[in-house]
LOKOL-752323 format. One record per residue: residue in three letters; x, y, z of N, C-alpha, C in turn; residue number from 1. Coordinates in steps of 0.001 Angstrom, whole numbers, plus 500000, padded with zeros to 6 digits. Example, Ala and Ser with C-alpha at 12.3 -4.5 7.8 and 13.67 -1.06 7.14 Angstrom:
2
{pt 'ALA',{513190,494310,507800},{512300,495500,507800},{513200,496700,507800},1}
{pt 'SER',{512850,497750,507080},{513670,498940,507140},{512900,500030,507870},2}
This chain:
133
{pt 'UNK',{190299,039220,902758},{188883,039159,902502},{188144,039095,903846},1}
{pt 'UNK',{186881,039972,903758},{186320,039811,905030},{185311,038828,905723},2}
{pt 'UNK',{185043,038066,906405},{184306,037309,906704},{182486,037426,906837},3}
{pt 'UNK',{181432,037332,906614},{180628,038028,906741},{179435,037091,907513},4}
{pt 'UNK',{178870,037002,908534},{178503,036371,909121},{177008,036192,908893},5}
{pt 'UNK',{176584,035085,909608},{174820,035152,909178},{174218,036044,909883},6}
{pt 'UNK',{172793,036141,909344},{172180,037035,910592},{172083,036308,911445},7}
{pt 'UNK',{171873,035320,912096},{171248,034991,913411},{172416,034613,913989},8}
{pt 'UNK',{173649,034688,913613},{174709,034238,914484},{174695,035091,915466},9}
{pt 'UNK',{174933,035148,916798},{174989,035805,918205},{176392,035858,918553},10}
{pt 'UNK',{177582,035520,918005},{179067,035410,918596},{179555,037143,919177},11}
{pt 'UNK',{178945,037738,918415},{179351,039449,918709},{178006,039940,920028},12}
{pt 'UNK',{176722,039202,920564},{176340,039413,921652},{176887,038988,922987},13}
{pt 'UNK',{176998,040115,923625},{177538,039998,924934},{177334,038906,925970},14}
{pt 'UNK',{175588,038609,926036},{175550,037186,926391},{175508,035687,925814},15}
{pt 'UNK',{175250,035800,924378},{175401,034702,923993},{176865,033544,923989},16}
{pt 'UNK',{176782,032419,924187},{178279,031173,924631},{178215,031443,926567},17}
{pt 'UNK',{179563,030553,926693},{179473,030272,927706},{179643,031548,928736},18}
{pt 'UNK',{180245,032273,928381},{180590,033300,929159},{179211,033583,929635},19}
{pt 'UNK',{177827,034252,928805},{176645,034793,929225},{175860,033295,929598},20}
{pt 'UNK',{175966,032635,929577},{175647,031356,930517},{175982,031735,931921},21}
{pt 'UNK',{177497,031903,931875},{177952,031658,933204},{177846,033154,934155},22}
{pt 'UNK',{177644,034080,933456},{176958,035524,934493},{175388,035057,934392},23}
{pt 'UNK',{174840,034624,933908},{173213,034376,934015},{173127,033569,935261},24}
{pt 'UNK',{173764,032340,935254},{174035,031160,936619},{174449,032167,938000},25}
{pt 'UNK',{175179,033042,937857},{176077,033678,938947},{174775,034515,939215},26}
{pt 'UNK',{174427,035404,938219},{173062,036552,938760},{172345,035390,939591},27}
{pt 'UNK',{172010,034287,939221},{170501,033714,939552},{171019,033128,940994},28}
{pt 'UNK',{172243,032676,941188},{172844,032067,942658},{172625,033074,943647},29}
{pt 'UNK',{173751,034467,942861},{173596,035653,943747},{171982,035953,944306},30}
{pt 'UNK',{170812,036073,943735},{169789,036643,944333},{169131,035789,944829},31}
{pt 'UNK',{169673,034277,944263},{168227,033185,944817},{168762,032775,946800},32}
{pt 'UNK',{170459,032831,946621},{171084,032786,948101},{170640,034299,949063},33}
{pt 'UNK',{170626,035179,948281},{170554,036476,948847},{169017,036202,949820},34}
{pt 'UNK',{167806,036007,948685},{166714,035965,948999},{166290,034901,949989},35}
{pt 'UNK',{166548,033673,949553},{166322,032630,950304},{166961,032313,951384},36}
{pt 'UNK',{168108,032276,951482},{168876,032123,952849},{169569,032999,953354},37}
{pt 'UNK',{170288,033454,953385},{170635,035009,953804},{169763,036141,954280},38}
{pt 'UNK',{169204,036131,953645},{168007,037102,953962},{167343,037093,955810},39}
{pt 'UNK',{167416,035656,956212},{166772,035571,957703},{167544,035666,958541},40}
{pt 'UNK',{169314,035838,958757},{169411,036671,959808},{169063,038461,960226},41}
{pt 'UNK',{168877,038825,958664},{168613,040018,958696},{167493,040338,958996},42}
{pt 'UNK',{166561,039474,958590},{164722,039787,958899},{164625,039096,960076},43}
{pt 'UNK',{165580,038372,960876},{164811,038076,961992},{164655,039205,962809},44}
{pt 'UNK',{164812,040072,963150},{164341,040802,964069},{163560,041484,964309},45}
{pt 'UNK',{163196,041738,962730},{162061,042045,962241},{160907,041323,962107},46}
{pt 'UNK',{160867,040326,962286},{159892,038906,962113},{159599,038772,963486},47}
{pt 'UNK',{160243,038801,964041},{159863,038602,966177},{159020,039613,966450},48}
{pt 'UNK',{160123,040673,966121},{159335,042054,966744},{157586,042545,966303},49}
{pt 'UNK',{157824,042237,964618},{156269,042058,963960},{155150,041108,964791},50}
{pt 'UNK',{155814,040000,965038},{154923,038853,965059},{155078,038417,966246},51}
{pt 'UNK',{155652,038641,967064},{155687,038126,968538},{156108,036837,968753},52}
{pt 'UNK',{156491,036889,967818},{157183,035138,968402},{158681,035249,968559},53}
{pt 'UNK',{158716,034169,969451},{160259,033960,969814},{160945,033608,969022},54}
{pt 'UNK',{161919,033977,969450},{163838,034231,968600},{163891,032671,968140},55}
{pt 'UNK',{163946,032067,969281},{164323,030455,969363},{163483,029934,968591},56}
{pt 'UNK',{162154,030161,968448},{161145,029555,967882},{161196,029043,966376},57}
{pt 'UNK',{161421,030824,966036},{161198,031320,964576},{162810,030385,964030},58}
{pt 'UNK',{163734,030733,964834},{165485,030282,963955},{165269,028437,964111},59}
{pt 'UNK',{164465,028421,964988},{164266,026271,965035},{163424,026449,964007},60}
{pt 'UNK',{161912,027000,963437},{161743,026589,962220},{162511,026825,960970},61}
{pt 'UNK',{163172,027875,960547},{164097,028418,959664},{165200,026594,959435},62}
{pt 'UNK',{165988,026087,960913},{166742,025389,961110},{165968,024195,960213},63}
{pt 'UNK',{164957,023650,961074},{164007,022828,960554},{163799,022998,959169},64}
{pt 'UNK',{163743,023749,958398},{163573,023829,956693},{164711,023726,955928},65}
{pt 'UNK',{165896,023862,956575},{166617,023596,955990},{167581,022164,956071},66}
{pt 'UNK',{167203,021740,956937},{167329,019969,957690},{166049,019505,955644},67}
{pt 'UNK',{165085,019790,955823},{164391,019072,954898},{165180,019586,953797},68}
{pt 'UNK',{165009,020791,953503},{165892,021053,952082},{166930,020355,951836},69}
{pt 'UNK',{167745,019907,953052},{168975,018885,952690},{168840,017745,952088},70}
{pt 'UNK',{167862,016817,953309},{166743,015637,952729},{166871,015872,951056},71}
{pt 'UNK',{165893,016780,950623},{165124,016789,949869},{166214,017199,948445},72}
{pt 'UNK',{167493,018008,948696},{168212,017508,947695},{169057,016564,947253},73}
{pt 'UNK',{168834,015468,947947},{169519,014218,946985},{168639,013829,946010},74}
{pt 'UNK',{166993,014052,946248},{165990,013468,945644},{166458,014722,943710},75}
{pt 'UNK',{166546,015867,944714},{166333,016353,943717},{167482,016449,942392},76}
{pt 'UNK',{168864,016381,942923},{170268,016333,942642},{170194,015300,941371},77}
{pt 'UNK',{169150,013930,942010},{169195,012849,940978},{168401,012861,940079},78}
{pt 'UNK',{166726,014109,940405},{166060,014120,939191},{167111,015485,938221},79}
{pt 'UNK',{167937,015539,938461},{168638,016780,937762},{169151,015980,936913},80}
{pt 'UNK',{170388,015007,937443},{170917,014081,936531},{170089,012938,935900},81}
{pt 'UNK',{168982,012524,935963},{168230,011920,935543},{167385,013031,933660},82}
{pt 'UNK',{166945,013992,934330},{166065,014689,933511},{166615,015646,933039},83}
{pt 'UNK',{168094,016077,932787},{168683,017491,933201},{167774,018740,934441},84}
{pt 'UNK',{168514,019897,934026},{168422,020990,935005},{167970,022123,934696},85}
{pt 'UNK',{167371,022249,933102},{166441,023073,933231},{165079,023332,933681},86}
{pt 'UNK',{164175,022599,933598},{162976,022621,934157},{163089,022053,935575},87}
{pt 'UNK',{163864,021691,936392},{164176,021289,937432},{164559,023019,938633},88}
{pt 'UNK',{164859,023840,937704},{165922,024531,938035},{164404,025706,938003},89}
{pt 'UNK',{163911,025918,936919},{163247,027069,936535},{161946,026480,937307},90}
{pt 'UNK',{161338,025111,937845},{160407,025008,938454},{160913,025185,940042},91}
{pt 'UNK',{161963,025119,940396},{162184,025738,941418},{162507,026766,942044},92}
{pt 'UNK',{163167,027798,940712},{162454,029190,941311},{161270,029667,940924},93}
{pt 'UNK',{160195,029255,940724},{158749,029378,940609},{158585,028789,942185},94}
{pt 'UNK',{158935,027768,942841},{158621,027611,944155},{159390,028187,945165},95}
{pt 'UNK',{160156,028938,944956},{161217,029766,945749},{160479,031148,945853},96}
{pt 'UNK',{159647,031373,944622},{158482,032661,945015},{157550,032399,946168},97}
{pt 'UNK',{157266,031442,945755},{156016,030958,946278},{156391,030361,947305},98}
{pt 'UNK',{157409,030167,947514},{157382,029865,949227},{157890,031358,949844},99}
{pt 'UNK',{158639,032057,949099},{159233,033552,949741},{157700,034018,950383},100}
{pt 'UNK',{156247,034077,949507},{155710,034772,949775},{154991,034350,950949},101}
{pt 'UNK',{154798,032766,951105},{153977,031850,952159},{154643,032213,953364},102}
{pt 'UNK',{156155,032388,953312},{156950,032773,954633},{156092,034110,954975},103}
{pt 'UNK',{156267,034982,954175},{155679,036448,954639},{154529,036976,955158},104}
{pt 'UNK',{153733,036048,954342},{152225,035936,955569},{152108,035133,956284},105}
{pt 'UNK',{153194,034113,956617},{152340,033350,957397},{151916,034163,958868},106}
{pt 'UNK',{150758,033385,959239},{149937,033882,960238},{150737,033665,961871},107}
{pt 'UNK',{151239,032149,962106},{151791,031924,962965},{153452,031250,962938},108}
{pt 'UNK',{153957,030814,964062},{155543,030127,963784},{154982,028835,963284},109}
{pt 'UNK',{153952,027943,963153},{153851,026746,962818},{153593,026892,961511},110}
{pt 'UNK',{152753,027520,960734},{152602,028147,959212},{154065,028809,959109},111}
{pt 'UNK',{155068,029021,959102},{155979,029729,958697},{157063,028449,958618},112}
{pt 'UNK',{156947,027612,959741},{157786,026421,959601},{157306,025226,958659},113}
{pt 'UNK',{156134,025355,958201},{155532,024200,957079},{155677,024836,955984},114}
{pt 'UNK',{156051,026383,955265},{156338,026832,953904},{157410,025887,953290},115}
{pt 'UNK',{157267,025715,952332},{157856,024729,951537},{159634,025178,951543},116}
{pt 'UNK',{160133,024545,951524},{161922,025010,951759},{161965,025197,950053},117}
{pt 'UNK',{162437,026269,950062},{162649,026241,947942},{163975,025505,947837},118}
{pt 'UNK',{165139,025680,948689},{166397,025324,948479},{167125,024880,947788},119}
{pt 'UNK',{166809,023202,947835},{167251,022033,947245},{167065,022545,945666},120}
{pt 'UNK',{165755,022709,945152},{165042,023228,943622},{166109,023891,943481},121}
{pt 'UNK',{165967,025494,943597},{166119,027125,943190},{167804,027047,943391},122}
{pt 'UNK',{168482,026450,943877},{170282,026671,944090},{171268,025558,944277},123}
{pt 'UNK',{170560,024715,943579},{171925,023586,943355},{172128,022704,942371},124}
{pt 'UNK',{173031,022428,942756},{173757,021538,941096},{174776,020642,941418},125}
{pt 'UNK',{174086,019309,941222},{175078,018150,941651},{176508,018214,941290},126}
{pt 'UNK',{177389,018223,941953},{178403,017925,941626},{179334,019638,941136},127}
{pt 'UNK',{178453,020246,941358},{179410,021925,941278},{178733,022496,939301},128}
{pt 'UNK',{178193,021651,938865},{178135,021640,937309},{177636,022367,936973},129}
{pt 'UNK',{177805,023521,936001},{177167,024843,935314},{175566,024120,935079},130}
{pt 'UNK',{174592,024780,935416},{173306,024430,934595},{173076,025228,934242},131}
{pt 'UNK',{171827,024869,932745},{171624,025418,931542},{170393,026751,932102},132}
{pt 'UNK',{170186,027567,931220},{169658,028920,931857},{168387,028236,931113},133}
Protein backbone atom coordinates (compact mmCIF):
# COMPACT_ATOMS: atom_id res chain seq x y z
CA UNK A 1 0.00 0.00 0.00
CA UNK A 2 1.18 3.36 -0.83
CA UNK A 3 1.82 6.03 1.54
CA UNK A 4 0.27 9.32 0.65
CA UNK A 5 1.51 12.34 2.16
CA UNK A 6 -0.03 15.75 3.20
CA UNK A 7 0.12 18.64 1.16
CA UNK A 8 2.26 20.80 3.10
CA UNK A 9 4.72 18.18 3.99
CA UNK A 10 8.20 19.44 2.36
CA UNK A 11 10.30 15.96 2.94
CA UNK A 12 10.53 15.54 -1.08
CA UNK A 13 11.89 19.52 -1.25
CA UNK A 14 15.37 19.82 -1.85
CA UNK A 15 15.83 22.38 0.83
CA UNK A 16 13.60 21.62 3.36
CA UNK A 17 15.41 19.48 7.00
CA UNK A 18 18.70 19.77 7.89
CA UNK A 19 20.49 19.23 4.89
CA UNK A 20 18.86 22.74 3.21
CA UNK A 21 19.59 24.37 6.57
CA UNK A 22 23.01 23.43 6.32
CA UNK A 23 23.75 24.68 2.39
CA UNK A 24 21.70 27.91 3.37
CA UNK A 25 24.41 28.46 6.56
CA UNK A 26 27.39 27.49 4.09
CA UNK A 27 25.92 29.97 1.09
CA UNK A 28 25.54 32.77 3.78
CA UNK A 29 29.35 32.08 5.47
CA UNK A 30 30.66 31.68 1.90
CA UNK A 31 29.55 35.31 0.72
CA UNK A 32 29.31 37.11 4.09
CA UNK A 33 33.50 35.96 4.55
CA UNK A 34 33.95 36.57 0.83
CA UNK A 35 32.44 40.13 1.15
CA UNK A 36 33.44 41.21 4.44
CA UNK A 37 36.84 40.03 5.01
CA UNK A 38 38.46 38.71 2.19
CA UNK A 39 37.47 41.03 -0.03
CA UNK A 40 40.32 43.83 1.36
CA UNK A 41 43.35 42.30 0.34
CA UNK A 42 42.01 42.37 -3.01
CA UNK A 43 40.52 45.98 -2.97
CA UNK A 44 43.35 47.31 -1.32
CA UNK A 45 45.02 48.49 -4.11
CA UNK A 46 42.39 49.70 -5.42
CA UNK A 47 41.34 51.76 -2.38
CA UNK A 48 45.00 53.55 -2.17
CA UNK A 49 45.29 54.09 -5.65
CA UNK A 50 41.45 55.66 -5.74
CA UNK A 51 41.87 57.51 -2.63
CA UNK A 52 45.33 58.35 -1.94
CA UNK A 53 45.85 57.10 1.12
CA UNK A 54 48.45 54.99 2.41
CA UNK A 55 48.89 51.23 2.33
CA UNK A 56 49.79 51.31 6.11
CA UNK A 57 47.08 53.59 6.89
CA UNK A 58 44.12 52.03 5.20
CA UNK A 59 45.40 47.95 6.45
CA UNK A 60 45.85 49.72 10.38
CA UNK A 61 42.23 50.77 10.00
CA UNK A 62 40.93 47.46 8.34
CA UNK A 63 43.37 45.85 11.46
CA UNK A 64 41.69 48.21 13.90
CA UNK A 65 38.02 46.89 12.96
CA UNK A 66 38.70 43.85 13.35
CA UNK A 67 40.53 44.13 16.97
CA UNK A 68 36.75 45.63 17.79
CA UNK A 69 34.85 42.96 15.94
CA UNK A 70 36.73 40.55 18.24
CA UNK A 71 35.80 42.75 21.38
CA UNK A 72 32.52 42.92 20.21
CA UNK A 73 31.89 39.17 19.69
CA UNK A 74 31.81 37.85 23.05
CA UNK A 75 29.08 40.50 23.66
CA UNK A 76 27.49 39.21 20.84
CA UNK A 77 28.21 35.20 21.06
CA UNK A 78 26.24 35.64 24.53
CA UNK A 79 23.28 37.63 23.15
CA UNK A 80 23.10 34.55 20.65
CA UNK A 81 22.97 32.11 23.47
CA UNK A 82 20.92 34.22 25.53
CA UNK A 83 18.16 35.15 22.70
CA UNK A 84 19.01 32.52 20.03
CA UNK A 85 20.53 33.35 16.49
CA UNK A 86 18.07 34.26 14.35
CA UNK A 87 17.42 37.81 14.62
CA UNK A 88 20.89 38.20 15.94
CA UNK A 89 22.19 36.72 12.77
CA UNK A 90 19.69 38.36 10.14
CA UNK A 91 20.20 41.85 12.03
CA UNK A 92 23.64 41.48 11.32
CA UNK A 93 23.66 41.01 7.89
CA UNK A 94 21.43 44.04 7.54
CA UNK A 95 24.58 45.77 9.22
CA UNK A 96 27.13 44.01 7.16
CA UNK A 97 25.30 46.01 4.15
CA UNK A 98 25.37 48.86 5.71
CA UNK A 99 28.62 48.95 6.80
CA UNK A 100 29.89 47.31 3.20
CA UNK A 101 28.40 50.44 1.81
CA UNK A 102 29.81 53.18 4.60
CA UNK A 103 33.32 51.51 3.76
CA UNK A 104 32.78 52.47 0.03
CA UNK A 105 32.14 56.01 0.36
CA UNK A 106 33.83 56.83 2.91
CA UNK A 107 35.36 60.19 2.21
CA UNK A 108 38.62 59.79 4.19
CA UNK A 109 40.97 56.85 6.14
CA UNK A 110 39.37 58.14 9.46
CA UNK A 111 35.58 57.64 8.08
CA UNK A 112 36.57 54.29 6.67
CA UNK A 113 38.16 53.22 10.04
CA UNK A 114 34.91 54.29 12.21
CA UNK A 115 32.39 52.06 9.68
CA UNK A 116 30.91 49.78 11.91
CA UNK A 117 32.86 46.20 11.81
CA UNK A 118 29.73 43.84 10.70
CA UNK A 119 31.82 40.74 11.78
CA UNK A 120 31.07 39.61 15.13
CA UNK A 121 26.85 39.98 13.91
CA UNK A 122 26.93 38.62 10.08
CA UNK A 123 29.53 35.28 10.71
CA UNK A 124 29.57 33.64 13.88
CA UNK A 125 28.32 31.13 16.06
CA UNK A 126 29.39 30.35 19.50
CA UNK A 127 30.79 27.35 19.88
CA UNK A 128 30.92 26.09 15.94
CA UNK A 129 26.78 25.55 16.25
CA UNK A 130 24.57 25.40 13.04
CA UNK A 131 22.26 28.59 13.29
CA UNK A 132 18.78 28.74 12.29
CA UNK A 133 18.22 30.47 8.70
Amino acid sequence: MRRVRPSGDQRGSKLAGPRGVLAALCLTQIVGWGVLYYSFPVALPAITTGTDWSESSTTAAFSAALVVAAVAGIAVGRIIDRHGPRWVMTLGSVIGVAATLAVASAPSVGWFAAAPPPRPCSTTSPGGRPTSP
